[in-house]
C-alpha positions in Angstrom: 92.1 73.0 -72.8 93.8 76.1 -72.6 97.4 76.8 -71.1 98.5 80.3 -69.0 101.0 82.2 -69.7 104.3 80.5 -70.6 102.6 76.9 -70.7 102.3 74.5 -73.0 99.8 72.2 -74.0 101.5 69.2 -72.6 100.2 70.1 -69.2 97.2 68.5 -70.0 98.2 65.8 -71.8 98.1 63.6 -68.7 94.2 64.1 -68.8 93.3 63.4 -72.4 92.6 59.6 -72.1 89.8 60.5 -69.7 88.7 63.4 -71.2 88.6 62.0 -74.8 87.2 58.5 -74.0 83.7 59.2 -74.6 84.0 63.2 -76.2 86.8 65.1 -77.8 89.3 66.4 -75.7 90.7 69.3 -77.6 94.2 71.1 -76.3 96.0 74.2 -78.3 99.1 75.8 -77.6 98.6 79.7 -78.0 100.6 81.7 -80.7 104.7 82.1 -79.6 104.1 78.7 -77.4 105.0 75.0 -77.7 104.5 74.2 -81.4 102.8 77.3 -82.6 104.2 79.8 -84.9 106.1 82.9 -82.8 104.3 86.3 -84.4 106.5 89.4 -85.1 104.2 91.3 -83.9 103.2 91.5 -80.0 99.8 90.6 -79.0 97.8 89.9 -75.9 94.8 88.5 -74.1 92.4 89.2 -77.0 94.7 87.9 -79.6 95.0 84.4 -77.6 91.0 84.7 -77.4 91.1 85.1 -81.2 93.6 82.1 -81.4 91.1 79.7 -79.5 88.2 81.2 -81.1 90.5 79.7 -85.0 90.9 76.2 -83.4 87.0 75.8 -81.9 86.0 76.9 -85.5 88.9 74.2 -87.3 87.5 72.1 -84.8 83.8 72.2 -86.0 82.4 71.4 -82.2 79.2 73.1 -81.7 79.6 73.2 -77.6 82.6 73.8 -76.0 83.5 73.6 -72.3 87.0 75.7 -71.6 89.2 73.8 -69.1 91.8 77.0 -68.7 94.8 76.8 -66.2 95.3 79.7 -64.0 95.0 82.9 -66.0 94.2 81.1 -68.7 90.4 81.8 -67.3 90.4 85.2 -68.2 90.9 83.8 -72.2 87.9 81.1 -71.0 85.9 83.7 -69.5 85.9 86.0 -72.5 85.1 82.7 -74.8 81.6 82.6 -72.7 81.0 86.3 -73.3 81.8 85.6 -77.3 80.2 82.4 -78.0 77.1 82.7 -75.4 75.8 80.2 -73.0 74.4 77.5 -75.4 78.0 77.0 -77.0 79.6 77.5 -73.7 77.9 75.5 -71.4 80.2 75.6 -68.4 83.7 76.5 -67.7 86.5 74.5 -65.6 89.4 77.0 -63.7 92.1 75.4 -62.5 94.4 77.2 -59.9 93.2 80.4 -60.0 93.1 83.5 -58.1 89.4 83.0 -58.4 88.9 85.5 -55.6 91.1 88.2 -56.7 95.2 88.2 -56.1 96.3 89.8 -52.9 98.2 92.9 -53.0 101.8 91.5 -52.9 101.3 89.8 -56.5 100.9 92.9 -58.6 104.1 93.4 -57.1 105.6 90.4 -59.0 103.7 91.3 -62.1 105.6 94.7 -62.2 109.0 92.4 -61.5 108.3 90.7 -63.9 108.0 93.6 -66.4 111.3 94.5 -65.2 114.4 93.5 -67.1 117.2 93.6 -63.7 114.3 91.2 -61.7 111.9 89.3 -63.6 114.3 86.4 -63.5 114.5 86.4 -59.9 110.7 86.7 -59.6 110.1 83.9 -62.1 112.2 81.5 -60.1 110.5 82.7 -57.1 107.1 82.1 -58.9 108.4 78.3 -60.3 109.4 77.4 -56.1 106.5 78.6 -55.4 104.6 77.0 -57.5 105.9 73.5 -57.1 105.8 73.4 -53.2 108.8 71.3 -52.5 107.5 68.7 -54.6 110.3 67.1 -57.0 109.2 64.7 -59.5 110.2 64.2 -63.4 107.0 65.5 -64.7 107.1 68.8 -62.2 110.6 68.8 -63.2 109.8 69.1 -66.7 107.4 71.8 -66.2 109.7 73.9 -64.6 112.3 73.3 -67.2 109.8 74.3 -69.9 108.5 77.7 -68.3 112.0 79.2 -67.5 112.7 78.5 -71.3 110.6 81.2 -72.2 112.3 84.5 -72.5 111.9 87.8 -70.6 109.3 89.3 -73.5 107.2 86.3 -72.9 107.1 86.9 -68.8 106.8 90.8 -69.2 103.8 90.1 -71.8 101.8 88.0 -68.8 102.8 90.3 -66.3 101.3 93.3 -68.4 98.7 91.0 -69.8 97.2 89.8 -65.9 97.4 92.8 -64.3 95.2 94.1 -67.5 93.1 92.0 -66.8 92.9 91.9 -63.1 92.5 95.7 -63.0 89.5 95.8 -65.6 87.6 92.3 -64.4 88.5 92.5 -60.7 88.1 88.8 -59.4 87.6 86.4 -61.6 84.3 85.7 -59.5 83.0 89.2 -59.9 83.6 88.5 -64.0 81.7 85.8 -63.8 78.8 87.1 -61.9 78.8 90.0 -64.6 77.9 87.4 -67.7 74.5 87.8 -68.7 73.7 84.3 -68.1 75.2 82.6 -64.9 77.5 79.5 -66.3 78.4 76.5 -64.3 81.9 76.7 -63.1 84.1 74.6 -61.8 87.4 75.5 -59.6 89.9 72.6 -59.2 93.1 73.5 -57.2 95.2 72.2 -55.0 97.9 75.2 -53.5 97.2 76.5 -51.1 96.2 74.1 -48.8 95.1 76.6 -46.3 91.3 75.5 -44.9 90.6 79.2 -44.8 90.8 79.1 -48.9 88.7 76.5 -49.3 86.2 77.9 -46.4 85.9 81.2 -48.7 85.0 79.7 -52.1 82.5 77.6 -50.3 80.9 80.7 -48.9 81.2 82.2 -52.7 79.2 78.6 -53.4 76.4 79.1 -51.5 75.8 82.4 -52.6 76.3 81.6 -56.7 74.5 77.9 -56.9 77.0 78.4 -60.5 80.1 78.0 -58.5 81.3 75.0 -57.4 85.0 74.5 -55.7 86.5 71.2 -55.5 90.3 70.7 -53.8 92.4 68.1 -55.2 94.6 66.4 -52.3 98.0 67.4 -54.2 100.8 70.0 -52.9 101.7 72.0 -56.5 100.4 74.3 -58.5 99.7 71.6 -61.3 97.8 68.8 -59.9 96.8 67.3 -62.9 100.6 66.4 -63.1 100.1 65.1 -59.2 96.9 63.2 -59.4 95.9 63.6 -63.0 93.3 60.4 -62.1 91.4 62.6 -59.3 91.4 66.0 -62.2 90.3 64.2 -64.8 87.5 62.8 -63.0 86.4 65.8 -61.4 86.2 67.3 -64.7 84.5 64.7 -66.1 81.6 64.3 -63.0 81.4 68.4 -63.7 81.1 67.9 -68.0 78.5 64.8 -67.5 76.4 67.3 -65.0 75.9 70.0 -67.6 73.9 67.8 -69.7 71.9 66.4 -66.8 
């Protein structure tokens, strides 16, 4: 299970009973996050790869399936490319941009690499995020990104739109892998039928891709309906070896 940007692993721990009943259900906290070390040094996307790469190998699991939230896939992604398709079987997104941001979000990314706004942006981001929805866990959440500092925020914000303007979509990245990979995106915002309507089209086109809306309001549904995510991942896991 692997955070985005500013997250910790205790985003998923509402999911780990499910998950881990019948295989194990790893989650890591990347470097400079929740319990892990803080580096002197900066570091990016392919550092965080590295990091997940250190844990799988601690680990000694032969197959892997990423679960990443939100930009989090494009460390997931780049584990498939690495590891190959045996080892990487299938791969879980939850509330992404799978079909590419819209214009107006690479200008919060370049807010957020600003020093006078990225605070602003971020708290526009969090409201966002959490659709009106006020609950201890969501609360929590909240509290926990807005902790990190402005070198954390600017590093996603530089980090995304990397990545965004090298991969495109997330879609057109995964078309690109040399062997199509079963994926799986679970989200909840927006609730807009016309999102749902697109991926579907994406899903008949790529019999890989598979879209599944959880009936939640936020931007973190497994701290909604952690039930209905955990056993949407798990139907999706028990499929790959069918």
């Amino acid at each position: 299970m692997l955070p985005g940007w500013a997250v910790n692993r205790t985003l998923f721990r509402p999911l780990l009973p499910v998950l881990g009943a019948h295989r194990r259900a790893v989650a890591l906290d990347w470097r400079a996050h929740g319990g892990s070390a803080d580096p002197s040094a900066d570091f990016g996307t392919d550092e965080l790869v590295e990091d997940a790469l250190a844990v799988i190998v601690a680990t000694g699991v032969e197959q892997v399936v990423p679960v990443a939230q939100s930009h989090g896939g494009w460390m997931a992604i780049e584990l498939r490319r690495r590891l190959g398709p045996e080892r990487v079987p299938g791969l879980v997104l939850c509330s992404w941009m799978v079909l590419g941001p819209p214009p107006p979000f690479f200008d919060a990314l370049d807010n957020l690499q600003n020093r006078d706004r990225w605070e602003d942006e971020r708290d526009q981001l969090l409201q966002r995020w959490l659709g009106g929805t006020d609950t201890p866990a969501l609360r929590r959440q909240a509290q926990e990104m807005a902790s990190y500092p402005f070198d954390m925020w600017a590093r996603a914000g530089r980090e995304i739109t990397r990545s965004c303007r090298t991969e495109g979509s997330p879609l057109e990245a995964l078309a690109r892998l040399d062997v199509p990979t079963p994926t799986l995106h679970l989200y909840a915002q927006p609730a807009d039928p016309a999102y749902l309507e697109a991926q579907e089209e994406r899903a008949a086109e790529h019999d890989w891709f598979h879209v599944q809306r959880i009936d939640a309001t936020t931007h973190f549904p497994m701290l909604e309906d952690p039930a209905a995510v955990a056993s949407a991942i798990d139907t999706f896991v028990r499929g790959l070896n069918s």
